[in-house]
C-alpha positions in Angstrom: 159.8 49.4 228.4 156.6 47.7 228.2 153.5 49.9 228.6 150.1 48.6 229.7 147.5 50.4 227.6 144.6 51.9 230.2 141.6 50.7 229.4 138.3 53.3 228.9 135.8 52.4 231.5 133.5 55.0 230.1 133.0 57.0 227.4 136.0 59.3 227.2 135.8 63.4 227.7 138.2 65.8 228.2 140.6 69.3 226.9 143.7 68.4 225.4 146.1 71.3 225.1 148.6 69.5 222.2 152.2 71.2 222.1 153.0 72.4 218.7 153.4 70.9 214.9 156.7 69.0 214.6 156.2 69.7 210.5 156.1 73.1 211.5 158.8 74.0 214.3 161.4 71.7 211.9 160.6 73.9 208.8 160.6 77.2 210.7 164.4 76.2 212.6 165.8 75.5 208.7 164.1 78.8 207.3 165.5 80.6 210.7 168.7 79.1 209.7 169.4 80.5 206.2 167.8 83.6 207.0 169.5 86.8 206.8 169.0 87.8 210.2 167.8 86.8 213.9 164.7 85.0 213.9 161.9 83.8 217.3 159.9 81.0 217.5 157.8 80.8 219.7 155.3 77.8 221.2 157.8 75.5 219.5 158.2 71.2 219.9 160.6 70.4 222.0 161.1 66.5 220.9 163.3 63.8 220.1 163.1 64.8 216.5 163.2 69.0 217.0 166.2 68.8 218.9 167.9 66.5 216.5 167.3 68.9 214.2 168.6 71.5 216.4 171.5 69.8 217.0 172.1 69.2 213.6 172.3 72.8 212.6 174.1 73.4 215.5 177.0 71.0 213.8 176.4 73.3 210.9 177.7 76.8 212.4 174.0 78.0 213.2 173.9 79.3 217.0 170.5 77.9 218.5 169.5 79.3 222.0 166.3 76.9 223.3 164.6 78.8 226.2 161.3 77.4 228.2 158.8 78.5 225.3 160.8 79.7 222.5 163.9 79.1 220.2 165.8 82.2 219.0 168.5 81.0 216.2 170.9 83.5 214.7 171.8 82.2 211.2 175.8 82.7 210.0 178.7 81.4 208.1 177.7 77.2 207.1 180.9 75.7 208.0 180.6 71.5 208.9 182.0 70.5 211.9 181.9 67.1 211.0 178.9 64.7 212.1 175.3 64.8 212.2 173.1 62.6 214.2 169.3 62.3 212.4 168.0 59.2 214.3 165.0 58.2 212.8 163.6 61.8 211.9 162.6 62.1 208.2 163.1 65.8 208.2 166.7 65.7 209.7 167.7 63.4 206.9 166.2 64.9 203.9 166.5 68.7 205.3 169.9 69.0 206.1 172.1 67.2 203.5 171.0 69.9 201.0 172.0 72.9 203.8 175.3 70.7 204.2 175.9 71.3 200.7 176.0 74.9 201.1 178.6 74.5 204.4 182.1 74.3 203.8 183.4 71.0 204.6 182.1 67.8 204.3 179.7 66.3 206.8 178.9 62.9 207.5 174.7 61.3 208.6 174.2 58.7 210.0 171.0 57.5 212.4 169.0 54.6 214.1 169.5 51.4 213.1 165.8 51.6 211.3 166.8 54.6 209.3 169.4 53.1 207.4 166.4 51.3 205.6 164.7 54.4 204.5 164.6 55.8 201.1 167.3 58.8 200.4 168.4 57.6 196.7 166.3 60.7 196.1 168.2 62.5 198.3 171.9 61.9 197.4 170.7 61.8 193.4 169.5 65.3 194.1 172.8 66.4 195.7 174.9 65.0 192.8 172.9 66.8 190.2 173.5 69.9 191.8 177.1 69.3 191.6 177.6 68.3 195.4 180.2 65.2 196.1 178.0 62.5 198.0 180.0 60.0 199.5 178.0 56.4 200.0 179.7 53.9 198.6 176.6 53.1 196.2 174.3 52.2 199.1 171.9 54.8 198.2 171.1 54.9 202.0 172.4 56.2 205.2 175.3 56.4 206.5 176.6 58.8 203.9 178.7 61.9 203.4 178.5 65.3 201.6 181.2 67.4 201.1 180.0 70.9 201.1 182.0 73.9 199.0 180.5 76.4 200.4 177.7 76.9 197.4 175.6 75.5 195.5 174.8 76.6 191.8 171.7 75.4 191.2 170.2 73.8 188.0 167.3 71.9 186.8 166.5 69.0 188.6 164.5 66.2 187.9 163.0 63.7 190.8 160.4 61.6 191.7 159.3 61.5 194.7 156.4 59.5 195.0 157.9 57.8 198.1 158.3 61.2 200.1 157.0 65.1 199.4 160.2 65.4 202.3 162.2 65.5 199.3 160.7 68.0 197.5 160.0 69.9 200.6 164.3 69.6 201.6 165.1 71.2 197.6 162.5 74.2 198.3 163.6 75.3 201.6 167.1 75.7 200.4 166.5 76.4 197.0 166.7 80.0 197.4 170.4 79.9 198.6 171.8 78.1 195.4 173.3 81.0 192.8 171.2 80.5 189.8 167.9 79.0 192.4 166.2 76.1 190.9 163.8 74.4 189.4 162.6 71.3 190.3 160.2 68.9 188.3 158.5 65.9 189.9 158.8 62.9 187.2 156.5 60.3 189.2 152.9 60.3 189.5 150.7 61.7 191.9 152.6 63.2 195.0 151.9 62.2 198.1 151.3 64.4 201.2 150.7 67.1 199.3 149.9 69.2 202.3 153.1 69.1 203.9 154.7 70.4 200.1 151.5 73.5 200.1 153.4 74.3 204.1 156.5 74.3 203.0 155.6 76.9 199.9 153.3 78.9 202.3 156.5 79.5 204.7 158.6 80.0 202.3 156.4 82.7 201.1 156.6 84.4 204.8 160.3 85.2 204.0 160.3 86.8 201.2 160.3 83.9 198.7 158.0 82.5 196.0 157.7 79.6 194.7 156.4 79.0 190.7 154.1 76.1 190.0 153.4 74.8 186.8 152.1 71.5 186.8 154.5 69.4 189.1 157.2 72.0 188.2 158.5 74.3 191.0 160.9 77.2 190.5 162.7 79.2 192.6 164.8 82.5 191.7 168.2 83.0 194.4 167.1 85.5 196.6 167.6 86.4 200.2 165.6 84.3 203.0 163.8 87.2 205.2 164.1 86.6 209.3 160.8 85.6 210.5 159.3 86.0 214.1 156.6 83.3 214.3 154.0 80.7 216.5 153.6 77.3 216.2 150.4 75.7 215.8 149.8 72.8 217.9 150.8 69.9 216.1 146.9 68.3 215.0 148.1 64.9 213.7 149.2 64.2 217.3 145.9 65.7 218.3 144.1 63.6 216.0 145.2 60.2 218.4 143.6 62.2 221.5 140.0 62.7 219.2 139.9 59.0 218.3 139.8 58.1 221.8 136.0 60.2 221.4 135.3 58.1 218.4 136.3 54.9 219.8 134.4 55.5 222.8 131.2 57.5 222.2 132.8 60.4 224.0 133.7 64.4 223.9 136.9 65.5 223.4 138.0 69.2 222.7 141.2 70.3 221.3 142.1 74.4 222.3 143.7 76.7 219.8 142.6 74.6 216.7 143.7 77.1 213.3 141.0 78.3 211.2 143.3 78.1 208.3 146.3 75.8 208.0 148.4 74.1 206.0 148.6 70.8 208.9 147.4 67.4 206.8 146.2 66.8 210.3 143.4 69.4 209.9 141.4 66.9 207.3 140.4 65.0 210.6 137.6 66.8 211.1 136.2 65.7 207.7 137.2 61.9 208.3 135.8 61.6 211.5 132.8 63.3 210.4 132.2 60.9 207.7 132.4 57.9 210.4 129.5 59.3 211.9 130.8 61.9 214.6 129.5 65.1 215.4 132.3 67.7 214.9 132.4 71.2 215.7 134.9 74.2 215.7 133.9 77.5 218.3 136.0 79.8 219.3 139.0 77.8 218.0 138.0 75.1 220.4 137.5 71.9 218.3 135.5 69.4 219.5 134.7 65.9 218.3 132.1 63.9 219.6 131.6 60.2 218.9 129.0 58.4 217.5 127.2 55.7 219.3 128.0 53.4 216.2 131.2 54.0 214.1 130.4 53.8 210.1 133.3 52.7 208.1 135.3 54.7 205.8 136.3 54.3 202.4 139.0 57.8 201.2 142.0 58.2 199.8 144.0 59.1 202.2 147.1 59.9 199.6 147.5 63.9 201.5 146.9 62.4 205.1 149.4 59.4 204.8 150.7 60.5 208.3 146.6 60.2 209.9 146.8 56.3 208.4 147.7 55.0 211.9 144.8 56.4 213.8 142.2 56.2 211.7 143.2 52.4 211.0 142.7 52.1 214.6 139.3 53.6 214.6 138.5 52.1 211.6 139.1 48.7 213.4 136.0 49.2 215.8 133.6 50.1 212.9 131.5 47.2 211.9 131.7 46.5 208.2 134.8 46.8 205.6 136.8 49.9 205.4 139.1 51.1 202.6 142.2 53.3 202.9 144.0 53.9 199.5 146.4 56.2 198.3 148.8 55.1 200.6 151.5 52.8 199.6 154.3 55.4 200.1 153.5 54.5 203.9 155.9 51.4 203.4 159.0 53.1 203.0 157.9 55.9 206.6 159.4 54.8 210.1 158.5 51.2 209.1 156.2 49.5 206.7 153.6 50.6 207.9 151.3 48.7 206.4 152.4 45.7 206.8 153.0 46.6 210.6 149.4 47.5 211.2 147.7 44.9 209.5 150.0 42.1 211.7 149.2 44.4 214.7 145.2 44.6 213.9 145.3 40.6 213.5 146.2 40.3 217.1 143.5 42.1 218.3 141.2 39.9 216.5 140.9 42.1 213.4 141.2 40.9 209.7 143.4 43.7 207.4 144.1 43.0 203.8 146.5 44.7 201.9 146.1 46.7 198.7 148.7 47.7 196.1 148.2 51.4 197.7 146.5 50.8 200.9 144.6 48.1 203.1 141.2 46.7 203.5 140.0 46.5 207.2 137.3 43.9 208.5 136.2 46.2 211.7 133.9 45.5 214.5 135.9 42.7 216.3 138.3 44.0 218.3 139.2 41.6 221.1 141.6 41.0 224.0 145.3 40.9 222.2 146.7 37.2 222.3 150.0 38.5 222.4 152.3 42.4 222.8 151.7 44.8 220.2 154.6 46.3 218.8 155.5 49.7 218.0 158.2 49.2 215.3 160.0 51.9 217.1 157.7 54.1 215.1 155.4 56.7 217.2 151.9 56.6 214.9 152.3 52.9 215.4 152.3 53.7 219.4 149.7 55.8 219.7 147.4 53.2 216.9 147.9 50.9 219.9 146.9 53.2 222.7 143.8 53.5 220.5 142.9 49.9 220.2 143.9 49.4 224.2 140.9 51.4 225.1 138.6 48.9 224.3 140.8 45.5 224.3 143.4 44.6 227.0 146.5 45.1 225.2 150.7 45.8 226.6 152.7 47.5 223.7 156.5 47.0 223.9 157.7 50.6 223.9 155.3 53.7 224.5 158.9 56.0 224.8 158.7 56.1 221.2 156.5 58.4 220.9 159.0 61.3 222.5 159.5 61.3 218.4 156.8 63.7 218.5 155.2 64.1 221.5 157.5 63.9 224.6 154.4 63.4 227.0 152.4 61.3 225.8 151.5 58.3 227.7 151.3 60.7 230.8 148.5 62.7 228.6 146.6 59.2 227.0 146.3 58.1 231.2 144.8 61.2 232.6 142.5 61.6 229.5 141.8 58.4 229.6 140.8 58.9 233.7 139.0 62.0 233.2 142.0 64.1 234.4 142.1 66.6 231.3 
């Protein structure tokens, strides 16, 4: 359905209270899962992409009880009951092939049209190194099957995964469970969202498990996955959409129950947005971002904030002057390419984007009315880039739903902040 972006008619101010991290509450439900007993999660996502991982361990054996505010999942016996939907999540289809392997029986993915184009020769390679019978007739790509025996021996493995730390992050969480545990070695360059890989260790740790690093090495010993009672933190890359609207507009916007410490790549904001000439401040684990009356551009590698690329393109585009986003070509194999989408998006707002071998080049300062509907590439950073650029440029954007990826409510938030509601 086609969504109208509301326009700001003055600087923008407002509380957003953002529900939690979707890296996060996915991470905690597969830890939960293995555990060796009972675990709570509490303040958890509730989205498209936390229930299809809910319902994928579900098809797994894994008894998940979703309550108003919490998740309570009692881990047992892995046993495949056949099918398992991932949609377009990244975490569903990287995550759980590797607990399939440990399930008896063999279990078959499959997902949105879209995600049959994403990158898992990482994924099945992984598998078959381990031992694990990965039915794809040589597509390399969804749909695909893996026939689980039950365990998994574990052995050195060798990857790279410059197009995703998702699939380093899938080997560590389950590395644990394999008989021998593992070692894995990253064979490409520089890994990107390194963040997200530093979460997945620091989680890890809060069961009982540690994680060796020696270079781009990580080992694992087998050893038992402790329960864990934890809280979500909000989820700050989605917050990170309702703070641009302060940049984009010269106004105030405060986020509640910002982390002192975290693991989030959505945390670097507040450095980002600080270099583009905002005033930021953390009280009282309030953040607040205030917006400059003049944007500066931004030149940074945005290699451990690839998921950020989307909104700070979009405020990038009303700074006058060029800015430079690198680090970032493993953005063309996430939801879409999205580089190529938001340079064709930023060009029909009246905004010239170049693109790099890792990254793109943004001529800001000119946004204009949009001569034609912006699309979302059924990817939700792609949405809410547009709900950026629609406060100061008349714009429609085909499909605002997509952003239940992440953030269920979204469009209901963007139009009261956007009104002074919040």
């Amino acid at each position: 359905m086609s969504w109208k972006a509301p326009r700001a008619a003055s600087p923008v101010t407002g509380l957003v209270s953002v529900p939690g991290s979707k890296s996060i509450t996915n991470r905690a439900l597969v830890l939960a899962s293995l555990s060796s007993g009972p675990s709570k999660i509490s303040n958890p996502l509730i989205s498209r992409d936390t229930q299809l991982m809910i319902s994928a361990l579900q098809a797994l054996g894994i008894s998940v009880d979703v309550q108003v505010d919490s998740i309570q999942v009692f881990p047992g016996e892995l046993i495949s009951s056949g099918k398992v939907e991932v949609g377009l999540a990244g975490t569903v289809m990287r995550f759980v092939p590797i607990i399939a392997a440990l399930a008896k029986g063999a279990t078959s993915f499959d997902g949105d049209p879209q995600a049959r184009m994403r990158p898992m020769q990482v994924t099945i390679e992984s598998l078959r190194s381990l031992g694990v019978e990965v039915q794809d007739d040589h597509r390399n790509a969804l749909p695909f099957v893996v026939v689980g025996k039950g365990e998994v021996t574990g052995s050195d493995i060798q990857i790279d995964a410059s197009a995703s730390s998702q699939f380093i992050s899938a080997l560590l969480l389950v590395g644990s469970k394999f008989k021998n545990g593992l070692r894995l070695t990253h064979t490409g360059e520089k890994l990107p969202s390194m963040p997200h890989i530093e979460m997945t260790i620091s989680m890890l740790s809060e069961h009982g498990v540690s994680v060796a690093m020696s270079g781009q090495t990580f080992t694992i010993k087998a050893s038992p996955l402790l329960p864990v009672d934890r809280v979500i933190e909000p989820d700050l890359s989605n917050a990170a959409a309702f703070l641009a609207a302060a940049m984009v507009t010269a106004g105030r916007v405060s986020i509640p129950n910002w982390p002192s410490s975290t693991t989030q790549a959505g945390d670097q904001i507040r450095s980002i947005f600080s270099l583009m000439g905002a005033a930021v401040d953390l009280t009282n684990s309030v953040l607040t971002v205030t917006g400059p009356k003049v944007l500066k551009p931004l030149t940074a590698d945005l290699s451990a904030v690839g998921e950020l690329t989307p909104v700070i393109a979009a405020v990038c585009a009303f700074a006058p002057g060029v800015s430079t986003l690198t680090g970032i070509a493993h953005l063309r194999g996430h939801e879409t390419n999205r580089l190529l989408a938001l340079s064709t998006e930023l060009d029909k707002v009246g905004v010239k984007a170049v693109g790099l071998a890792d990254g793109l080049e943004i001529f800001g300062g000119t946004v204009s009315r949009a001569d034609s509907v912006l699309s979302s590439y059924h990817d939700h950073r792609m949405a809410m880039f547009a709900a950026i650029l629609g406060l100061n440029s008349d714009l429609v954007l085909d499909d605002v739903e997509t952003t239940s990826k992440t953030l269920p409510n979204f469009a209901d938030m963007w139009k009261q902040l956007v009104a002074g509601d919040l």
